[in-house]
N, C-alpha and C positions, 0 to 999 in steps of 0.2 A: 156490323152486328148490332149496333147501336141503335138501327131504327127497324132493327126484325117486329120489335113490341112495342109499337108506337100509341097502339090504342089500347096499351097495356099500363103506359105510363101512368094514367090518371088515379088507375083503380090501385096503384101499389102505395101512395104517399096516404100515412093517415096525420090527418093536420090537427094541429094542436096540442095533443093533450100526450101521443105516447112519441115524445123525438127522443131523437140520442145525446142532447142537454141532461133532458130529464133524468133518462134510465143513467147518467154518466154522476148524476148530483145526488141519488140516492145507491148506487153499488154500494158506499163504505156501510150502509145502514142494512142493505140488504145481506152483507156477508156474516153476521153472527147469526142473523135469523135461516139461511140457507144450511149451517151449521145441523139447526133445531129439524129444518125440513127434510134433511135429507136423513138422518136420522129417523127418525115419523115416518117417513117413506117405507124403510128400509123394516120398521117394527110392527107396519102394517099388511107386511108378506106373507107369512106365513106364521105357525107354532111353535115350532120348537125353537126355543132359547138358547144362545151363547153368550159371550162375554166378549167385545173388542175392542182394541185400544183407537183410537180415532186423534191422529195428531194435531193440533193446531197451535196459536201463536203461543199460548198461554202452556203449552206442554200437553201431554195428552189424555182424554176424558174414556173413561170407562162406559160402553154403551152396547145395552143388546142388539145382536143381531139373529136373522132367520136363516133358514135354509136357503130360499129362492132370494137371489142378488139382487139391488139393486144396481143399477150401473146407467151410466149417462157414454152416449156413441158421440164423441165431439168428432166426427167427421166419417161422412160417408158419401158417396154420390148418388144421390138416390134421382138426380135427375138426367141419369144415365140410361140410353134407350134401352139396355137391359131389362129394365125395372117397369121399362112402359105399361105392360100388361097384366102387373098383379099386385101393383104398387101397395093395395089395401093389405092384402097376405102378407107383404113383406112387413108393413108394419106392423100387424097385429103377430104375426112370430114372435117381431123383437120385444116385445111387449108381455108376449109369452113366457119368454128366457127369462125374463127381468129385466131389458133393456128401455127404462121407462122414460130417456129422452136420447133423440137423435137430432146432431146438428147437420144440415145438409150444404154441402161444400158450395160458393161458386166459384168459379174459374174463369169468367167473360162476362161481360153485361147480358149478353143472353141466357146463360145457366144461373147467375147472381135472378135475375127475374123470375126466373124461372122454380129455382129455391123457394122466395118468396112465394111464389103461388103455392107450394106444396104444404108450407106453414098453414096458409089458410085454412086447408083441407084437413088439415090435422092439428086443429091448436091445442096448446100445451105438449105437445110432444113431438112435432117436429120445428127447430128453430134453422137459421139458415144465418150463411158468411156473404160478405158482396166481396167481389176483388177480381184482382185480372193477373192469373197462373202465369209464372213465366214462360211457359211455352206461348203463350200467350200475349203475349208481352207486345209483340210485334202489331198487331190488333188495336194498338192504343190509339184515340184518335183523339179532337179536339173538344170533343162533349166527353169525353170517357168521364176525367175526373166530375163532372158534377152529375151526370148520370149513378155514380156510386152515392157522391153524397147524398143524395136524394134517397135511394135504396135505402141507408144507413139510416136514415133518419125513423124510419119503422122498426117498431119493438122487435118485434120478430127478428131481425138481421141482428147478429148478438157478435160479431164480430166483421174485421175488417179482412180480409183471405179468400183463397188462398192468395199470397201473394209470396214473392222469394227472388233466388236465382237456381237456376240450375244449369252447369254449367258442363254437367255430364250429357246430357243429347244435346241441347244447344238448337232446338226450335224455333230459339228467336235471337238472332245475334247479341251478345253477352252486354254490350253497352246499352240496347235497347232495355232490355230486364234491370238493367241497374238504374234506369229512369223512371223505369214504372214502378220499382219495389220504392224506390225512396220518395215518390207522390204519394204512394199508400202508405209508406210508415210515418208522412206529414200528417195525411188524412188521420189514420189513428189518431196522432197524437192530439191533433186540434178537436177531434171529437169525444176523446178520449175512450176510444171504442178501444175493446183488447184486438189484439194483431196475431195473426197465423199463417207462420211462417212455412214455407215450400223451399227445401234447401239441398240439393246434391253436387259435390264437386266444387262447393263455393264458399264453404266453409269462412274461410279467413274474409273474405269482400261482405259477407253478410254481418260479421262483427262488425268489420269499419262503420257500417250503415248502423248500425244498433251502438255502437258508440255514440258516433256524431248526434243522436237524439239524446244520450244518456242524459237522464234527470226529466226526461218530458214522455218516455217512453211509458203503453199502457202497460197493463198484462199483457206479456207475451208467449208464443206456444208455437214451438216449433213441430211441428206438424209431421210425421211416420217416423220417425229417428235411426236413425240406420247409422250412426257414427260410432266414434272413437270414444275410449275415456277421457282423452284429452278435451276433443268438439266436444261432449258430453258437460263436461264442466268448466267448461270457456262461459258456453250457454247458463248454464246454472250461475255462474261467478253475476251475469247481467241480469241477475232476477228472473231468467226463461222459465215458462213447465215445460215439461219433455212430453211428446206424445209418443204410447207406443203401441204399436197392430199387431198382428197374427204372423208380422214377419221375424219375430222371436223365435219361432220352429225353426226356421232356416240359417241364420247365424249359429255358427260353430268356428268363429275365428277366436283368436288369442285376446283381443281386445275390441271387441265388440257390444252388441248391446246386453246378452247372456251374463259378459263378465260386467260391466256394467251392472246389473240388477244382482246381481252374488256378492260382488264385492261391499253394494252397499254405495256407491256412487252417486246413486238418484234416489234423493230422498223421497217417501210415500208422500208428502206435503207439494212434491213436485211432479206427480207423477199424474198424465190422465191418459185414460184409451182410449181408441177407437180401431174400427174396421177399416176405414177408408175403401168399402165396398162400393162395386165388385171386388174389385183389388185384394190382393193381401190375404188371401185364403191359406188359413193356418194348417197346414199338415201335420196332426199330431200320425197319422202313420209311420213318418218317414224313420228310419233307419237313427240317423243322426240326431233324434229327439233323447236326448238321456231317461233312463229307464226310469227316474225318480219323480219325473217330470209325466211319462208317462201315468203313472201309477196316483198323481195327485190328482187328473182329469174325473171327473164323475160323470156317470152314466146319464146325468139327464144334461146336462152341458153337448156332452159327445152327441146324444139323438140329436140337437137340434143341427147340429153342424154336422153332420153323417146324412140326416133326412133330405135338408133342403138347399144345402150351400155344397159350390163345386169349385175348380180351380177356376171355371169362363166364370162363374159369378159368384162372389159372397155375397153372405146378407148382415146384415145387425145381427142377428139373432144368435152370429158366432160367437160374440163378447165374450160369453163364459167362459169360454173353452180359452179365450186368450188374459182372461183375469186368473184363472185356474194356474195357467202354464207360468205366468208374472209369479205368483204368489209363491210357488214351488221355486223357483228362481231365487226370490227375496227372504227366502227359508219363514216365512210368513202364511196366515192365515187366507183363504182369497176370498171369505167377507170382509176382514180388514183391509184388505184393496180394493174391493170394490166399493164398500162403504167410502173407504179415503177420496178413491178418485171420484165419487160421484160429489163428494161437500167440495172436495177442489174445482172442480167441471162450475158450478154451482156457483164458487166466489169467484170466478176470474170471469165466467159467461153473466154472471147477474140473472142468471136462470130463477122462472118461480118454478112453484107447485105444483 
């Protein structure tokens, strides 16, 4: 896979001036001002004024918000042959909704490359991850590791992912994934790039690995969260943010992510979303959706996700409908979530304007 994009190499590295040094020596400088812009973003939507509380270190700032969300998609596949054929529509939907940045996943040196191209195509609003999926894992080869760094070193690539274990299909023998997750969570840490984490069934081995870094670890983001209250705040205890999707409809267990966001578990300073589309399409029809949760969804959230998104594909442009459904959950406002996650998405990606 390694040398699919060989005459691709050249054109992805930009030298000098934007590396992952750089963007790593100005993050602390850039997170108060990310604060200001996303806010500005958010006040530049629409008309009609509210009032939201907007959490940060200092305790929390009182800040208008509008109707139409802002919201940041820290992970989607949009370099999914899905998407081949309308890739412009899809982001100008998302864009539509409110969704006014998308990060695009990689999961192989060929899709990490590939990500990068779509950046191009769309700057300021599409950024993109290098890394190698544990299903993937198996795939590593002996350029793998400086083929990333190199990736990594362009603005655009705003983190180092997907990378993990997964220990539930087991696509690539479990010792090989615990070889490649711990090369990329070195990688991270020596570039200081934040890490996004890909985790099923592997709970307790992915701590071990995020111990053994503790103190050099970047920002970390565990990526679709489908766990326990326990996992839930293992991960938080190590500094993690929590990513969460459209897969909220469908949890109706005793200790899951539902009870998780009710009880208050995952604080909004921890919290960011994404689709991880196609993937992850939110069912607000279903049966098991509780009827308060129903009834918090609004009618221009539901059109875009009733128009153009289906179970074979989601798009960005569902986010509403899964900030709507958080928010109801968290007995909260869902501009004050989407506001949150988009200033968090913001300080831990080093996202601009």
């Amino acid at each position: 896979m390694a040398n699919n994009n060989s005459n691709f190499n050249s054109s992805l590295s930009v030298g000098g001036t934007n590396t992952a040094a750089a963007t790593s020596n100005n993050r602390a400088a850039d997170a108060n001002a990310n604060m200001a812009t996303a806010a500005s973003m958010s006040m530049n939507s629409t008309g009609n004024s509210k009032k939201v509380l907007l959490a940060g270190e200092g305790g929390e700032d009182e800040l208008e918000d509008y109707e139409t969300y802002v919201i940041v998609d820290i992970g989607a596949n949009l370099t999914n042959k899905k998407f081949s054929r309308d890739l412009d529509s899809v982001v100008s939907r998302a864009q539509d909704a409110g969704v006014s940045k998308i990060m695009v996943s990689g999961t192989n040196i060929h899709s990490s490359k590939e990500a990068l191209r779509l950046t191009r195509l769309y700057p300021g609003v599409l950024y993109s991850t290098a890394g190698v999926h544990p299903h993937e894992a198996k795939s590593w080869e002996d350029d793998t590791m400086e083929e990333l760094r190199s990736l990594l070193q362009n603005q655009e690539v705003v983190a180092v992912g997907e990378c993990g274990l997964d220990f539930n299909r087991n696509f690539s023998p479990q010792d090989v994934q615990v070889q490649a997750f711990e090369k990329q969570v070195e990688l991270a840490c020596s570039l200081k790039k934040p890490l996004v984490i890909h985790e099923r069934d592997a709970h307790t081995e992915v701590m071990a690995v995020l111990e053994k870094y503790a103190g050099r670890l970047p920002a970390t983001v565990i990526h679709c969260f489908t766990g326990d209250t326990a996992t839930a705040k293992a991960y938080l205890s190590v500094g993690c943010y929590i990513g969460i999707t459209g897969y909220v409809w469908k949890d109706k267990s005793s200790d899951g992510v539902r009870q998780i966001l009710e009880r208050g578990v995952l604080p909004l300073d921890r919290l960011l979303v994404e689709t991880d589309a196609p993937f992850m399409y939110p069912n607000t029809r279903a049966s098991k959706l509780p009827q308060h949760v129903k009834q918090a969804l609004t009618e221009r959230s539901l059109a875009f996700l009733q128009r153009y998104c289906t179970f074979q594909r989601n798009e960005p442009c569902s986010l509403p409908v899964t900030i709507e459904m958080i928010a109801a959950y968290m007995n909260k406002k869902p501009e004050q979530v989407a506001l949150q996650t988009t200033f968090n998405a913001f300080k831990v990606f080093g996202l601009s304007s």
